[in-house]
N, C-alpha and C positions, 0 to 999 in steps of 0.2 A: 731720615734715619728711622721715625719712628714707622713710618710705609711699611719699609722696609721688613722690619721686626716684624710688623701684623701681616706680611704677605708670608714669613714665614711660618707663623704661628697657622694663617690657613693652610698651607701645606702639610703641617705637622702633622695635624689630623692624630690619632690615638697616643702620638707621643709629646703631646703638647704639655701633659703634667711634666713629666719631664725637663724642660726647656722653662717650666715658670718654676719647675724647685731650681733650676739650674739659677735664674736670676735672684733666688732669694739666699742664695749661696754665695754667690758675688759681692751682695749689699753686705754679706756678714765679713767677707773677707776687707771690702770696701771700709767698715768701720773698725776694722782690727789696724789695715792698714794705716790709718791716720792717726790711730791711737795714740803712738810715740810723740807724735806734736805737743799735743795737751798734755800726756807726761811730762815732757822737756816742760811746756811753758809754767805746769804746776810746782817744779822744781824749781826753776829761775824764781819764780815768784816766791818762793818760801825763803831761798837763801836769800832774795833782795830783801825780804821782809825781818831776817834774822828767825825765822821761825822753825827752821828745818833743825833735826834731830837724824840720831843714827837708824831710825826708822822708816823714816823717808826714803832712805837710800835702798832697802833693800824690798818694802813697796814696791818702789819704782823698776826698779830689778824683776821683780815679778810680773810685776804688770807689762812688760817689757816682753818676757818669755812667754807670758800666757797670747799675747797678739801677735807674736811669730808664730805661735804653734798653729794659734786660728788661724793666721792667712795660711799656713800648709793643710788641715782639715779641711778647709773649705773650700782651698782651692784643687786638692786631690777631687773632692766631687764634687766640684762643679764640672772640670775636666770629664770624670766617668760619666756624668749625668748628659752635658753637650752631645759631646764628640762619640761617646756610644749612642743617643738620641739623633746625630745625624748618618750613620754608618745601619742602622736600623732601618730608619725612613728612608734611604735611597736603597738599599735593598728591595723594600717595599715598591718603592718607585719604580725598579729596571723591571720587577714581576711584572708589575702594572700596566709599561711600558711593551714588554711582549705579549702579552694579554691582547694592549693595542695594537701590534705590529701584525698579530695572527689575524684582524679581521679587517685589516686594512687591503683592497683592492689590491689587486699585482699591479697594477700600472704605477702607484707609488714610489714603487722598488725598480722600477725600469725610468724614474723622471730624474736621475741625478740625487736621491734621496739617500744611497748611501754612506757618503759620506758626511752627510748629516746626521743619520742616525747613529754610524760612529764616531764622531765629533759629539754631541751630545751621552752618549755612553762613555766615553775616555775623556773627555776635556770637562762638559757643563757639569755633569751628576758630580766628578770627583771632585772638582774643586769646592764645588756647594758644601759635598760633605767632608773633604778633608781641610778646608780651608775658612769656609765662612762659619758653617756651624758652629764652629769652637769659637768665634770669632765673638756670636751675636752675645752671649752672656756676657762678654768681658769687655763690649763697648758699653752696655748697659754698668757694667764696673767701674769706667771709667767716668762717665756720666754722674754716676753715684759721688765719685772721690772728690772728681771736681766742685761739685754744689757741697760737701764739707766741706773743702779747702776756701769756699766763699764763706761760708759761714764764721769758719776760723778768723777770716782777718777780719771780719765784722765783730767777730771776738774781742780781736786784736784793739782795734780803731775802726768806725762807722767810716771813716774818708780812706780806708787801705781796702774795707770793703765794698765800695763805690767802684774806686779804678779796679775792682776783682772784677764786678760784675762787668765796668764797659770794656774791657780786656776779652772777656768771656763772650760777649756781645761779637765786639770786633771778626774774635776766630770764624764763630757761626755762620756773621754772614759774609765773610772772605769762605767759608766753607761751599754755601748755598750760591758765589757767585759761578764758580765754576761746577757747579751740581748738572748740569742739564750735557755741558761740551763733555763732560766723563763719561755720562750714559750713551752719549754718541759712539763717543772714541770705542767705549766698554764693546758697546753691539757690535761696531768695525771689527775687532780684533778678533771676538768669536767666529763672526760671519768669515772671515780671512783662516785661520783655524778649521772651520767647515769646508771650505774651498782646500785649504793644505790637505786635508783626509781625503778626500775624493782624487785629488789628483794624485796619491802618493797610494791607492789602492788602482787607480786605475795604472799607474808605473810599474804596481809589482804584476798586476795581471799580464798586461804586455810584456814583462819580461823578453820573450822570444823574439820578438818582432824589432825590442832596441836593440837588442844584440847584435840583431840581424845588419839591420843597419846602421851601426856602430852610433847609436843617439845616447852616448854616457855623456855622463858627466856635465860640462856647459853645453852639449849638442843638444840635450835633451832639454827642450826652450821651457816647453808646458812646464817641468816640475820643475826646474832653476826661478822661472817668475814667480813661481807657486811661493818659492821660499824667499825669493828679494820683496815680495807683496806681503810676505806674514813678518820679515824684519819691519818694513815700514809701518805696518799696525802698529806693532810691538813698541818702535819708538815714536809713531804719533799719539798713543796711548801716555807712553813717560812724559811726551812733550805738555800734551793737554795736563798730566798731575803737576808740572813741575811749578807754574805760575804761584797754584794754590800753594805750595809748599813752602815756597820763599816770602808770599804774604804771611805766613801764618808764620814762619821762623821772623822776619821781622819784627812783627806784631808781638811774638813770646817776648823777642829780646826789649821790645819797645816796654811791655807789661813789667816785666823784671827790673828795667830801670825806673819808673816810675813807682813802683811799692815799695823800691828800696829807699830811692831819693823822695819820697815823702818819709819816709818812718823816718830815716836820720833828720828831717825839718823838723817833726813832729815831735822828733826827742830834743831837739837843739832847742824847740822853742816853749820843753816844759810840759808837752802835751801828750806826750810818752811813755810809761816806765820802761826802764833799761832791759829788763828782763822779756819786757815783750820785743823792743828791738832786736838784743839777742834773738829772738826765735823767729822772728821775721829775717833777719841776714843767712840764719841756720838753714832756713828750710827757704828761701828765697825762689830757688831753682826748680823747687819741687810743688809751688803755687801754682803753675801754670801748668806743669806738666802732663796731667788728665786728660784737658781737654787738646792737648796737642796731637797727642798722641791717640785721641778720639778721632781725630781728624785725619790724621796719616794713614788711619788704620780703615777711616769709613772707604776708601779709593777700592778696597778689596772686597767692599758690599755693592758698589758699581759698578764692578766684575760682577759680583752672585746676582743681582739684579738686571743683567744682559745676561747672564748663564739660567736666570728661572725664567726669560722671554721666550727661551728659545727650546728651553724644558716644555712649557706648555704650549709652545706653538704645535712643539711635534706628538702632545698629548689630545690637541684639539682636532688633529685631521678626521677627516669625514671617512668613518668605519662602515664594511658593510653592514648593512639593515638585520640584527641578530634577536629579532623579538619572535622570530615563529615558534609555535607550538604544537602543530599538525604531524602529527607520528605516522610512519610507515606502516601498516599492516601488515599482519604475518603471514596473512596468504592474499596476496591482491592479481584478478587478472586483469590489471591496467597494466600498460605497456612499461617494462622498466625504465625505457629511457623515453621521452619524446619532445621534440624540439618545434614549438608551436609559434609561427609567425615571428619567427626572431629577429631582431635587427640590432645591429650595435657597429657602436666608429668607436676608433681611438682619437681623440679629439672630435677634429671636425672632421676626419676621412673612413667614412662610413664603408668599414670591409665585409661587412653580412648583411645580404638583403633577403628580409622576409623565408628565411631558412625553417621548412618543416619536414621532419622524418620520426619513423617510432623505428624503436630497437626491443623487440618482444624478449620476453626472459629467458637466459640461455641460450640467446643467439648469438650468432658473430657477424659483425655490421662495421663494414669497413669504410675508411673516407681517404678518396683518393682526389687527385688532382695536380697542377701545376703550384710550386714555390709561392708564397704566398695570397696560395687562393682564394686562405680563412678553414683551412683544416685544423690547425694546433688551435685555432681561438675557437671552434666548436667544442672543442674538449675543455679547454679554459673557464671555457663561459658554465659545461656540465659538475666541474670544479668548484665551479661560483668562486672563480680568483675573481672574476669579476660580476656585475650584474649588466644583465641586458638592457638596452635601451628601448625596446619595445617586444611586445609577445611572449614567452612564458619559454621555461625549460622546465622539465617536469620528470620525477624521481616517482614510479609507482603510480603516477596518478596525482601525487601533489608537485605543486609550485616549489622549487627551492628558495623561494623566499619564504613560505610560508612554515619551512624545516628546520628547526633550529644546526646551527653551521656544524655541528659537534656531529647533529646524524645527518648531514649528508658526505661531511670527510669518512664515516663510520662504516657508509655506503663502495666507496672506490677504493680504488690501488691502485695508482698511476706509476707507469713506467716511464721514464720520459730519456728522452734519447740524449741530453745531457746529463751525465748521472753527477748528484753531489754526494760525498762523503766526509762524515765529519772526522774532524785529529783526535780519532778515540780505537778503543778496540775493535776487532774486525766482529769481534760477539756484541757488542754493542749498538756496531749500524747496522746491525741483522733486527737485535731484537725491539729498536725503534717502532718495530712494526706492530707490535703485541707486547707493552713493557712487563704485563705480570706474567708471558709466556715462563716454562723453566727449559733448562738448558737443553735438555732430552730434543725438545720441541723446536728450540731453533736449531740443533744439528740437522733435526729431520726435513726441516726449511731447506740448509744448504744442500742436504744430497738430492733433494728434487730440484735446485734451483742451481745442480753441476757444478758447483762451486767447495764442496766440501775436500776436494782431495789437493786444488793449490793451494785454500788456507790452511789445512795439516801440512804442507810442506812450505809453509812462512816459518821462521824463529820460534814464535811462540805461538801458532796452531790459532787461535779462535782469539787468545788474549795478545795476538801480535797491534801495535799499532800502529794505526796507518798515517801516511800523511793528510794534511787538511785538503778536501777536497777529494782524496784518493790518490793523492800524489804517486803514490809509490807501487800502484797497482796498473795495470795494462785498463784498457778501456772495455775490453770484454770481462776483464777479471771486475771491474766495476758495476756492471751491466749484472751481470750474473747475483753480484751481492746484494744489489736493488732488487732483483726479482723473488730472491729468497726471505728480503722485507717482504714483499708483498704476500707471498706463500704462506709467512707466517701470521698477516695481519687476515689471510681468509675474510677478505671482500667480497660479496657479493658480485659486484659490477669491477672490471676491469678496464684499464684505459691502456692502452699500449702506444706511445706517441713517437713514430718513427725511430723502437727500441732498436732493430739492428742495422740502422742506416748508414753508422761508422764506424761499425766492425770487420775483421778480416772475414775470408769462406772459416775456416779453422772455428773462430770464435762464434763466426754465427752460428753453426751446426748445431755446437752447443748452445746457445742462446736458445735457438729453436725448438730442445729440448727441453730445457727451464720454464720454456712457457709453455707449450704442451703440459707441464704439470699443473701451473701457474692456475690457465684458463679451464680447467675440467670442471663441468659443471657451473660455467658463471657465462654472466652478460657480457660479451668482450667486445667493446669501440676499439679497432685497431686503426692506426694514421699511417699509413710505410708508400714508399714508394714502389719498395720489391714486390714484383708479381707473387712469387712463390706463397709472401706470404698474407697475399688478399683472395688470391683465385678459389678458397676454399670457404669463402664468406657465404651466409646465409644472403647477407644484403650487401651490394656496393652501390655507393654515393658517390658519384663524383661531382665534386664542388670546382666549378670556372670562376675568376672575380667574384667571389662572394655569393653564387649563387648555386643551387643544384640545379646542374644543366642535366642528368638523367639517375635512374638509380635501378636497379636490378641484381641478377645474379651473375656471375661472368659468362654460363655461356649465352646468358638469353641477351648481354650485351654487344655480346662478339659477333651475333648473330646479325647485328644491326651494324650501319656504316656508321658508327658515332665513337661519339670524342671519347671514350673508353677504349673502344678499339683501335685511336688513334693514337693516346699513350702506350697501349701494348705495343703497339709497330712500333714506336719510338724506342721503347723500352727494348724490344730485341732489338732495335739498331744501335739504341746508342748506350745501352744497360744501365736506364735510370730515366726516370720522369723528366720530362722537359717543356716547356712550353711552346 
C-alpha cells in the first residue's frame, strides 16, 4: 500500500502539494469522524458517575454538530483537492504522452500498438484518474480511523486493545497473502482489455469486407474470443479477490465476537465499567470496519498499479534521437535532399541497400519502380518516420539527425496517397497546415489546391464537418484537401507519395492541377507509378529490390534498353507499373 502511495506521489510531479494537503484533510475528517465515540463514552461515564448536569447534554449536542459539519469541510476538499489533482495530472500525462507518440518511429504504430495506445488512453489514464486518485487520500483515511478506533479500545481496556491490534494484524496479512496473484490477475485483465481495443478497431475498419462475407455476429471468431477472453479476465480477476474477501469477512466477524465476548467477561467479572461496555456493544460493528473496508478498497489500487505498468511501459518506448541542434542555412548550395550510402530493414529483412542520390534545389526527382521495391520507405526514411540503419540522409547539407525533428517536419509537405482526415471542419484540416494562417489565406490554399468550389457546395461551406478519416468526402475530394494543407503550410521541399494513384481521369486532372500549384518553385520527390506524371522529372530513379538499378532523365533512359524502358512498355501495355 504504502509502494503504492509513493509511486504515486512520483508521478504527481507539481501537483503532489496537492495530494499531501489532500491527506491532511482526511486525518482531519478521520478525527472528526470518531469524535462521537468518546462523546458517547464521556456521557455514559458522567451519568454512571451521577455527575451529569443539563449542560452536558447540550455540550455534547455540539460537539456532535461541530464533527459532522468537519467531516462535510473536509471531506468537500479533500474530494476537490484529490480528484481535481488527479484529472489535472492525466491531462498532463496524455500531452506528455503525444509529445511521446510524435517522436516515436512509424514502425511502432504499424506493430499492433494501436490498440494499446487506445487502451491506455481509455481504460489505464481514466481509471487512475477517475477511480484511484480519489481513492489514495481516503485509504490513508481509513488507515488514520482504524489506528484511533485501536487506541480507543486500549482506552477502553488494555486486553480489548490487544485482540484490536491481532484483529488488525490478522486483516493485513490475509491482505498481503493474496497481494502478488492480484497484481497477476490486475495485468491479465488490462493486457485482455489491450487485446479487446485492437481487435474491435481492427472490426470496425473492416467493416466492408465482414459484410461482405457475412462474418457478424458469432461468425465473426476473432472479435467474439476477443470478448469470451476479456469475460474470463474479468472473472478470474473476481475469482482471484474473492478468497481475500471471505478471509477478511470471517476474520471481521471472528474480531466482532471476540471484543464483544471479552467486554461482557470483563464486566461479569468486575473489570469493566458498564458505561464502557455500553460503548463497546454501541459501536461494536464499527471497530473493525476501517481496516476492512481498507482492504476491499486496496483490490482497485492493484488495478491502478497494472494500469501505471502499462502507463510507463508505453511512456518508456525508444523515441527518435531529438537532441540536434544544426540549423539549416538561408542560403546553402548543398544539395537539398541527398541520400548517402543508406541502408535500412524492417526487422531483420533488409529492403534498402546502400542507396545514394542528390535532389538539387528546385528540382523534380522522381523514384519509380516495381511494388515494394523501397520507394515510399525512401521518402519515410527523408520524413525521419524512421532512422537509418547505416549512412546518412541529408537536408541542405546536414544529417537529420543532427536537425532538431521540429526543422525537418518544417522542411516537407507530404502528400501521401492515403489521405487521413480528422472529425473536424473542412477549415480546420486545411489549416492544420499553418495553425496561425487567417482565413483569407486558407481559402486562397483551396482555390489553388481546386478544392474551393465542392467545399462551398457542402452544407456549411469551409465550417461543414467531416467525417473521421474523410468519411463523407470522395477520395479525390480528400486528396485535394491534403494538398491545399500543404499549399498553405509553403514547404520548401515537397514529397508527393503515389498522390493520384486511386483516383478517377476526372479527379486526377484535377489533382494535377493542385499540384502544379502546390510544387512552383520547390524541391519535389515524387513516387507515382503514372508516366504522365514522372516523364517531366529533372531526375528518375528507379529502385529494383532495394536498389538503384539506373537513374537519369526519361528520354536519356528510353534511349537505352533498360529496366525503365521496360516499365514503360509494361506501362502502355498493361496501364500501370508491374514487375
Amino acid at each position: 500500500m504504502l509502494e503504492m502511495i509513493a509511486r504515486i506521489y512520483r508521478l504527481a510531479g507539481r501537483y503532489r502539494s496537492r495530494i499531501t494537503l489532500a491527506f491532511f484533510t482526511v486525518l482531519i475528517k478521520g478525527i472528526a469522524m470518531n469524535m462521537p465515540y468518546f462523546i458517547i463514552c464521556h456521557v455514559f461515564t458522567k451519568i454512571h458517575d451521577g455527575t451529569a448536569d443539563g449542560s452536558l447534554v447540550w455540550i455534547s449536542l455540539a460537539a456532535m454538530l461541530a464533527s459532522v459539519l468537519i467531516q462535510i469541510i473536509f471531506q468537500h476538499a479533500s474530494d476537490r483537492l484529490q480528484s481535481a489533482a488527479g484529472f489535472m495530472l492525466f491531462a498532463d500525462t496524455r500531452l506528455q504522452l503525444g509529445s511521446h507518440l510524435r517522436k516515436m518511429p512509424m514502425g511502432f504504430f504499424t506493430e499492433g500498438n494501436i490498440g494499446r495506445i487506445s487502451s491506455v488512453l481509455s481504460s489505464d489514464m481514466s481509471f487512475v484518474e477517475e477511480v484511484s486518485m480519489s481513492q489514495i487520500a481516503n485509504m490513508a483515511g481509513y488507515a488514520f480511523s482504524q489506528l484511533i478506533m485501536v487506541i480507543f479500545m486500549f482506552f477502553v481496556d488494555y486486553r480489548l486493545g490487544i485482540i484490536s491490534v491481532i484483529i488488525v494484524a490478522l486483516m493485513s496479512l490475509s491482505a498481503g497473502l493474496v497481494r502478488k496473484t492480484l497484481h497477476k490477475h490486475s495485468r491479465k485483465r488490462q493486457d485482455q482489455i489491450e487485446a479487446l481495443s485492437g481487435t474491435v478497431i481492427d472490426y470496425t475498419e473492416g467493416m466492408g469486407i465482414i459484410k461482405t462475407y457475412n462474418l457478424l455476429g458469432e461468425r465473426s471468431g476473432k472479435i467474439s474470443e476477443a470478448f469470451r477472453d476479456t469475460m474470463k479476465a474479468n472473472i478470474g480477476f473476481e475469482k482471484a479477490v474473492f478468497p481475500s474477501a471471505v478471509r477478511n469477512g470471517v476474520i471481521y466477524a471472528a474480531g466482532v465476537s471476540a471484543t464483544l465476548l471479552t467486554a461482557l467477561y470483563l464486566f461479569a467479572s468486575g473489570q469493566l465499567a458498564a458505561p464502557m461496555l455500553i460503548a463497546v456493544g454501541l459501536f461494536i460493528f464499527q471497530i473493525y470496519t476501517p481496516i476492512r473496508v481498507f482492504y476491499d478498497e486496496s483490490t482497485r489500487l492493484t488495478v491502478m498499479n497494472a494500469c501505471l505498468d502499462r502507463i510507463e511501459s508505453l511512456m518508456s518506448g525508444e523515441e527518435l534521437e531529438d537532441s540536434g541542434t544544426a540549423r539549416i542555412p538561408t542560403e546553402s548550395k548543398a544539395p537539398a535532399i541527398e541520400f548517402r550510402n543508406v541502408c535500412f530493414s524492417y526487422g531483420d529483412n533488409e529492403v534498402l541497400h546502400d542507396i545514394s542520390f542528390t535532389a538539387e534545389t528546385n528540382t523534380a526527382t522522381a523514384l519509380v519502380g516495381p511494388s515494394g521495391s523501397g520507394k515510399s520507405t525512401v521518402a519515410n526514411l527523408l520524413a525521419r518516420f524512421w532512422d537509418v540503419d547505416s549512412g546518412s540522409v541529408l537536408l541542405y547539407g546536414n544529417d537529420i539527425r543532427d536537425l532538431p525533428l521540429e526543422t525537418v517536419y518544417n522542411q516537407l509537405s507530404i502528400v501521401f496517397q492515403k489521405v487521413y482526415l480528422f472529425r473536424d471542419t473542412v477549415y480546420n484540416n486545411i489549416v492544420i497546415g499553418r495553425p496561425d494562417a487567417d482565413r483569407e489565406e486558407v481559402i486562397e490554399a483551396a482555390r489553388k489546391a481546386m478544392c474551393y468550389d465542392f467545399i462551398m457546395a457542402l452544407p456549411d461551406g469551409f465550417d461543414t464537418v467531416i467525417g473521421e478519416g474523410g468519411a463523407s468526402l470522395s477520395g479525390g475530394e480528400k486528396q485535394r484537401i491534403s494538398i491545399a494543407r500543404c499549399i498553405l503550410k509553403d514547404a520548401p521541399i515537397v514529397v508527393l507519395d503515389e498522390a493520384t494513384a486511386s483516383v478517377d481521369l476526372d479527379n486526377e486532372r484535377e489533382i494535377q492541377q493542385a499540384i502544379s500549384s502546390l510544387i512552383k518553385d520547390k524541391t519535389l520527390l515524387v513516387i507515382a507509378h503514372r508516366l504522365n506524371t514522372i516523364r517531366d522529372a529533372d531526375n528518375i530513379i528507379v529502385i529494383e529490390d532495394g536498389k538503384i538499378a539506373e537513374a537519369g532523365t526519361h528520354d536519356r533512359l528510353m534511349a537505352n534498353n533498360s529496366t525503365y524502358r521496360k516499365f514503360v512498355d509494361l506501362r502502355n501495355t498493361f496501364r500501370g507499373w508491374s514487375k
